[in-house]
N, C-alpha and C positions, 0 to 999 in steps of 0.2 A: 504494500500500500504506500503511496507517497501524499505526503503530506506537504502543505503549502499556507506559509502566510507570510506576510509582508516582504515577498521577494525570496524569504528561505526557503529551500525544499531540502526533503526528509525521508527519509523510508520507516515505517514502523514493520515489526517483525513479534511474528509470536513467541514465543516462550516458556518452555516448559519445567517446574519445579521435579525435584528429587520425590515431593511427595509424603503418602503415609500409606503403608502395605498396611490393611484392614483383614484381607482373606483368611487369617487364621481365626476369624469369630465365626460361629457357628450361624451367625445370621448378620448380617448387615442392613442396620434400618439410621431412617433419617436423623433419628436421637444420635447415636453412635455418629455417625459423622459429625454433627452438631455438637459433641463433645469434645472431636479434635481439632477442628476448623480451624485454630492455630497453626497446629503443627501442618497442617497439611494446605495452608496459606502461607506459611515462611518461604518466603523464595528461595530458596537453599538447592545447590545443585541443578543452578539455569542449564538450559539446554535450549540453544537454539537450532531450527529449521531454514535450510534454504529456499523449502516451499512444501504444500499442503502436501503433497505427497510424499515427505521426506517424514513430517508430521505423523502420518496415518501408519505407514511403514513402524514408524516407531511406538507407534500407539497398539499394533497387530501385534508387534514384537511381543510385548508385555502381557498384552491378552492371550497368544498362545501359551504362555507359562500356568495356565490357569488349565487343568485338565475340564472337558466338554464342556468347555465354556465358547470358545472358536467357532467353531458351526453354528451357534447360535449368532454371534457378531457377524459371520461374514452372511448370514443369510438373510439376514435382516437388518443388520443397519450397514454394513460394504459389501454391497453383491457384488462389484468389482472386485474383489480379495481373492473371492474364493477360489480359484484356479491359483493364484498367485500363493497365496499360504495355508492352504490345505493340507495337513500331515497327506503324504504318500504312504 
């Protein structure tokens, strides 16, 4: 995205935190998250993207560590993935 005001221009870029691994609770609900907001709003361990698709790649990355949970993400929220990161 480029950004523009009085003559300067800009690029913004997204940015992704380190995070908070949640997955070893036996249920993950809104409270729970709600309780760490903190830690999982600390910008700690930026990671930038050159573009959406470097993004999503890294995003799949993380979600296939999560056993059956994949097939569910690529078939419904990245139909494009599917062929691309599908366990063989």
């Amino acid at each position: 995205m480029i950004l523009a005001s009085g003559g300067i221009f800009r690029s913004a870029h997204t940015l992704q935190s380190r995070g908070l691994d949640l997955s070893a609770q036996s249920e993950i609900t809104p409270e729970a998250v709600a309780e760490n907001a903190e830690a999982i709003l600390t910008p700690t361990g930026l990671r930038g993207f050159a573009d959406s698709e470097g993004h999503r790649k890294a995003a799949l990355e993380i979600v296939r560590g999560v056993p059956g949970v994949i097939d569910t993400v690529d078939e419904t929220v990245i139909p494009s993935a599917v062929d691309t990161y599908r366990p063989h």
